[in-house]
C-alpha beads as a LAMMPS data file, in Angstrom:
LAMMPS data file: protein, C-alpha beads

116 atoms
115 bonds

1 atom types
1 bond types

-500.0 500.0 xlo xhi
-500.0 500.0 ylo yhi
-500.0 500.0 zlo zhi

Masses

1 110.0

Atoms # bond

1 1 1 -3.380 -9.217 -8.011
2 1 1 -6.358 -7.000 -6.205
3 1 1 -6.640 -4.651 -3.258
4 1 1 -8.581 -5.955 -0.756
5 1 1 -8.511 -3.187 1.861
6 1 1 -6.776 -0.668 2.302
7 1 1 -5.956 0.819 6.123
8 1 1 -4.025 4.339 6.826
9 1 1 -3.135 6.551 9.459
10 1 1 -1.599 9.740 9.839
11 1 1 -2.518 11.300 13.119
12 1 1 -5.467 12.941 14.406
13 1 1 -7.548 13.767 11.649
14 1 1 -6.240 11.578 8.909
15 1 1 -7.441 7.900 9.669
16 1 1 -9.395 5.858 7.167
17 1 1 -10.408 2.785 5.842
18 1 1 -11.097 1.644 2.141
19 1 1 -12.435 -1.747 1.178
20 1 1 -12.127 -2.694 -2.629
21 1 1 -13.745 -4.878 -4.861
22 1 1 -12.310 -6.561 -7.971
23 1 1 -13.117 -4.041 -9.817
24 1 1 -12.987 -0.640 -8.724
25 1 1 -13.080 2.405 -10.580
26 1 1 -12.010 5.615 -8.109
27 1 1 -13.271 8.836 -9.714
28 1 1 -15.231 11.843 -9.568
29 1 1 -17.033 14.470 -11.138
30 1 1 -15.410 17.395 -8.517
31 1 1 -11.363 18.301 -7.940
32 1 1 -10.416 18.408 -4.453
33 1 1 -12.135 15.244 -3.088
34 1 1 -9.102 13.019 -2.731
35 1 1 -8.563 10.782 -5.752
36 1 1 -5.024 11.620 -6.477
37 1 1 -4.366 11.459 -2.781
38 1 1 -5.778 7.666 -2.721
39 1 1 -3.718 6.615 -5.621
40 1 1 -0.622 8.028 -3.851
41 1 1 -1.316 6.335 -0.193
42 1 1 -1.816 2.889 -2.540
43 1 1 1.527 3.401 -3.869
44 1 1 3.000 4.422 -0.998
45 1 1 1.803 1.438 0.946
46 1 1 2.988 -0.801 -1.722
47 1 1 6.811 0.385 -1.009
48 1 1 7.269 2.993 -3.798
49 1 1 8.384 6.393 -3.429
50 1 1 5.752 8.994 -4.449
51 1 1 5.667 12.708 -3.408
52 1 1 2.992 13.410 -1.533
53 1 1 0.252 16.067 -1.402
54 1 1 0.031 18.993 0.753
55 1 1 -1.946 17.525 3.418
56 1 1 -0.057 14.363 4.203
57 1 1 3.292 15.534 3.344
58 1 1 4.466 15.999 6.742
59 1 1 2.515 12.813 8.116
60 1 1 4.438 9.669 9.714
61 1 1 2.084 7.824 7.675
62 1 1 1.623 4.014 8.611
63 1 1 -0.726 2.000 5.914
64 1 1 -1.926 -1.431 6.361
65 1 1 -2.734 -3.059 3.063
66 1 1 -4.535 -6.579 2.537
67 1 1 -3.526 -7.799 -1.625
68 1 1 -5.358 -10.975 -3.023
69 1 1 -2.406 -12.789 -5.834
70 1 1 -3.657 -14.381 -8.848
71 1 1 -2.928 -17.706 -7.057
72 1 1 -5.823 -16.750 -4.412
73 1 1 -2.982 -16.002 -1.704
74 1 1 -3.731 -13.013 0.629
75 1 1 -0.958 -10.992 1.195
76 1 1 -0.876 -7.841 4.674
77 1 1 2.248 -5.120 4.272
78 1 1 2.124 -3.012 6.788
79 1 1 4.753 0.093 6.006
80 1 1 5.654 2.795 8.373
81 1 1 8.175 5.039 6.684
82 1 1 11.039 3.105 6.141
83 1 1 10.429 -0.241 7.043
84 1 1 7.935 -2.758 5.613
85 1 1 6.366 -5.822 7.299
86 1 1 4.803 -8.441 4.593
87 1 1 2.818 -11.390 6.075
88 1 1 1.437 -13.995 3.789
89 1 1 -1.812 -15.065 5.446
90 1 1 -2.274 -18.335 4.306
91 1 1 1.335 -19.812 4.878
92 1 1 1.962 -17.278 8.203
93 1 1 5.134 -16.439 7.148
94 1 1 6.845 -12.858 7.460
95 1 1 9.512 -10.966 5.900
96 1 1 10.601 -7.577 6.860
97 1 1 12.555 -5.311 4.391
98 1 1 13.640 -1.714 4.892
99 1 1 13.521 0.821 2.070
100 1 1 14.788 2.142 -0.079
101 1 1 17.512 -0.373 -0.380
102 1 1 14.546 -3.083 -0.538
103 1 1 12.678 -1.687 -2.776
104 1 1 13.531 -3.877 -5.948
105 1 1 13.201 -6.598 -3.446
106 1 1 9.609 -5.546 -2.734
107 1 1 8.518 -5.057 -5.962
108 1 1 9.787 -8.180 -7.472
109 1 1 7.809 -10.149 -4.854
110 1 1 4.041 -8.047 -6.426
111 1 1 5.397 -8.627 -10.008
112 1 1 6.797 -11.555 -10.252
113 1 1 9.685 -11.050 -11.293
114 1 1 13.214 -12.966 -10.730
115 1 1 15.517 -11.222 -12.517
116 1 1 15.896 -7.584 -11.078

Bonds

1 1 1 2
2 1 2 3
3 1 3 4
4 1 4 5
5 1 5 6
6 1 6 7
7 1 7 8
8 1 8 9
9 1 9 10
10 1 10 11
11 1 11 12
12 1 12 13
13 1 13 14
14 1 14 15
15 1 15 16
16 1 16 17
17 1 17 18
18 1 18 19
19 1 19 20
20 1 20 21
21 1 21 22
22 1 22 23
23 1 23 24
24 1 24 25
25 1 25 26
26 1 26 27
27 1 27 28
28 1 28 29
29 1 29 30
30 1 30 31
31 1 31 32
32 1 32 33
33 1 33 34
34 1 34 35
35 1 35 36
36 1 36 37
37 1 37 38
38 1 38 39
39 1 39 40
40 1 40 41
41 1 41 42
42 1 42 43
43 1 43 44
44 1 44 45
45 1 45 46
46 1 46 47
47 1 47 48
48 1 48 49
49 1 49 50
50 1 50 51
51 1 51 52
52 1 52 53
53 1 53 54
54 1 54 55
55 1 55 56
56 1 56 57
57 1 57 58
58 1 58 59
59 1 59 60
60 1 60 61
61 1 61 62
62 1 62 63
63 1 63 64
64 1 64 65
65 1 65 66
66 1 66 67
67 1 67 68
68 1 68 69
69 1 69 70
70 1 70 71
71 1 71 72
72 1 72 73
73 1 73 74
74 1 74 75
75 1 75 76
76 1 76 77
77 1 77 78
78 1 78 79
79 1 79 80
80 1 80 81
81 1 81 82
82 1 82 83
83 1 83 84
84 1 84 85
85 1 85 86
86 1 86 87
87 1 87 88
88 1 88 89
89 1 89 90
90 1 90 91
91 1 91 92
92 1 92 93
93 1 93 94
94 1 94 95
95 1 95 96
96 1 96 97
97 1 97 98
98 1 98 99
99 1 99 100
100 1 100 101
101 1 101 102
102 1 102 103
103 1 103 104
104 1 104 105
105 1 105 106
106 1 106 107
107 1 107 108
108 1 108 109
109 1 109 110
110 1 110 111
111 1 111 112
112 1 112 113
113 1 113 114
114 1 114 115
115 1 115 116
C-alpha cells in the first residue's frame, strides 16, 4: 500500500496539498519545517489517534487521502473528526465508520487483517 495524495484542511491558513510517489523519503536538514506535523496529519487521516502539535491542535481538521493497495485498487477516506468516509474507486462502493469504536474496523481493512 502507497500514498497517493494527500489533501488537508484546517481553516484559514492551514490548507495544503501533498502528492507522493512510491517512494518518498520526508526529511530535512532544519527543525521547525513540518515533518513531524506531516507524519501526524497521515496518521490522523488514516483513522488513528495521534496528539497533535501546537498549531493544529485546536483545528476541526478534515483530510482527504487517496491510498494505492498492493492489488492496484485506489482507495479515498475522507475523515472529519469522528467520522470516516472510505470509497473504493474502482468498485464505487462506500463504507462509513465512526471512531473510535471503528477503529479496529478501519485498520483491519489497510492491513489486512481478519482476525482483530
Amino acid at each position: 500500500m502507497w500514498i497517493e495524495q494527500l489533501e488537508y484542511d484546517g481553516g484559514l491558513d492551514y490548507k495544503g496539498k501533498v502528492t507522493f510517489g512510491k517512494k518518498t523519503i520526508i526529511s530535512s536538514k532544519h527543525n521547525i519545517v513540518g515533518k513531524s506535523t506531516l507524519l501526524r496529519v497521515i496518521l490522523y487521516a488514516l483513522g488513528f489517534k495521534v496528539v497533535m502539535t501546537n498549531g493544529i491542535a485546536a483545528l476541526n481538521l478534515k483530510t482527504d487521502i487517496k491510498i494505492i493497495t498492493d492489488d492496484s485498487e485506489k482507495i479515498q477516506i475522507f475523515r472529519d473528526t469522528e467520522k470516516v468516509i472510505l470509497k473504493w474507486i474502482s468498485s464505487g462502493k462506500i463504507k462509513e465508520m465512526h471512531l473510535p469504536e471503528d477503529s479496529k474496523a478501519l485498520q483491519s481493512i489497510f492491513f489486512n487483517f481478519n482476525n482483530i
